[in-house]
LOLUMLO-284351 format. One line per field, with one value per residue (C-alpha): residue number from 1; residue in one letter; x, y negated, z. Coordinates in nm, 3 decimals. Example, Ala and Ser with C-alpha at 12.3 -4.5 7.8 and 13.67 -1.06 7.14 Angstrom:
2
n (1;2)
res (A;S)
east (1.230;1.367)
north (0.450;0.106)
up (0.780;0.714)
This chain:
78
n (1;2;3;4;5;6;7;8;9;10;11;12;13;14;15;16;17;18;19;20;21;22;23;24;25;26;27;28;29;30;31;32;33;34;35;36;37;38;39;40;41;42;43;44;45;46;47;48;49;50;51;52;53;54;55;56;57;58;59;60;61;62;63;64;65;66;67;68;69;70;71;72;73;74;75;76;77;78)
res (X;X;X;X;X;X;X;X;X;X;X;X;X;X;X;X;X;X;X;X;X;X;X;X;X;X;X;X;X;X;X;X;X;X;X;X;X;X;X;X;X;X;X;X;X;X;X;X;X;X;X;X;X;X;X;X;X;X;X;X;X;X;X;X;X;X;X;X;X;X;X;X;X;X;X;X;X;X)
east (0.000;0.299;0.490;0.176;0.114;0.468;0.483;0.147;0.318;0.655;0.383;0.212;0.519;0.640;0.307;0.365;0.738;0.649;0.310;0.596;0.815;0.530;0.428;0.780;0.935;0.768;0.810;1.218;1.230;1.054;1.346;1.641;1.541;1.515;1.874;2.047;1.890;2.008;2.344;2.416;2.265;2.478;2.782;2.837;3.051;2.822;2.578;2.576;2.318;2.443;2.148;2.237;2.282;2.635;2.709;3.064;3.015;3.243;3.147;3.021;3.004;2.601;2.597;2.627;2.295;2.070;1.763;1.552;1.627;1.541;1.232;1.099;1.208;0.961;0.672;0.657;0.679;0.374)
north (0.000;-0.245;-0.166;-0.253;-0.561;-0.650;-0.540;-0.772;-1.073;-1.051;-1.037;-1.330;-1.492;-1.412;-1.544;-1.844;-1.940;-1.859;-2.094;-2.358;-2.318;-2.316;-2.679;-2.806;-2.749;-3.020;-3.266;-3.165;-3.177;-3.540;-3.625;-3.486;-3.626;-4.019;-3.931;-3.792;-4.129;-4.348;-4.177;-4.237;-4.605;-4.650;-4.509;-4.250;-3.938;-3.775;-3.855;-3.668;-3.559;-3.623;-3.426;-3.103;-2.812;-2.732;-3.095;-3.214;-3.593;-3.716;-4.113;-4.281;-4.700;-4.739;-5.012;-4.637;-4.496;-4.534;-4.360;-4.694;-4.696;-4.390;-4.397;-4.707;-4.558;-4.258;-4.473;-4.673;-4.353;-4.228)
up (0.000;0.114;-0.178;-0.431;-0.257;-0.269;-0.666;-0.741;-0.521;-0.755;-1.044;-0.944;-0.925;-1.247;-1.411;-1.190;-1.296;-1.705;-1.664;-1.511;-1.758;-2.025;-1.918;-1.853;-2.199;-2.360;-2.097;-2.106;-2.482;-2.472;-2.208;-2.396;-2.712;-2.540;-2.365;-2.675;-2.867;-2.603;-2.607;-2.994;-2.979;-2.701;-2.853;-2.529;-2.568;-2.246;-2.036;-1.678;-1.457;-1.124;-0.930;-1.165;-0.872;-0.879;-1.033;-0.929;-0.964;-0.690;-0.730;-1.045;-1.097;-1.058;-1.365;-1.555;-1.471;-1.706;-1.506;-1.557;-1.949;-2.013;-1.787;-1.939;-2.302;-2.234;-2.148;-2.426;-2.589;-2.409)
């Protein structure tokens, strides 16, 4: 009994993460596509994420981030 409740909970899950992912991808590929057009009209070889797990961005000059841009660029997308 324990070990088909456990089984339907990992299902559940499952379902759960693939639904997330489902409704994600087009918000991400909206995002990357305003980054990487930002990052050729502003001439930049990369653009970092600094809250990337595992990101090793010791310290970074905060007149770099362009968070705001490329939030403002997706809502006048929108």
């Amino acid at each position: 009994m324990q070990q088909r409740m456990e089984q339907r909970s990992n299902e559940l899950q499952d379902r759960a993460r693939q639904r997330e992912q489902e409704l994600l991808q087009p918000i991400q590929s909206r995002v990357n596509s305003v980054i990487q057009g930002m990052r050729a009209e502003l001439n930049y070889a990369m653009i970092l994420d600094a809250d990337a797990p595992g990101g090793v961005i010791v310290a970074v000059d905060p007149v770099l981030n362009i968070t705001a841009k490329v939030l403002q660029r997706l809502q006048q997308a929108h």
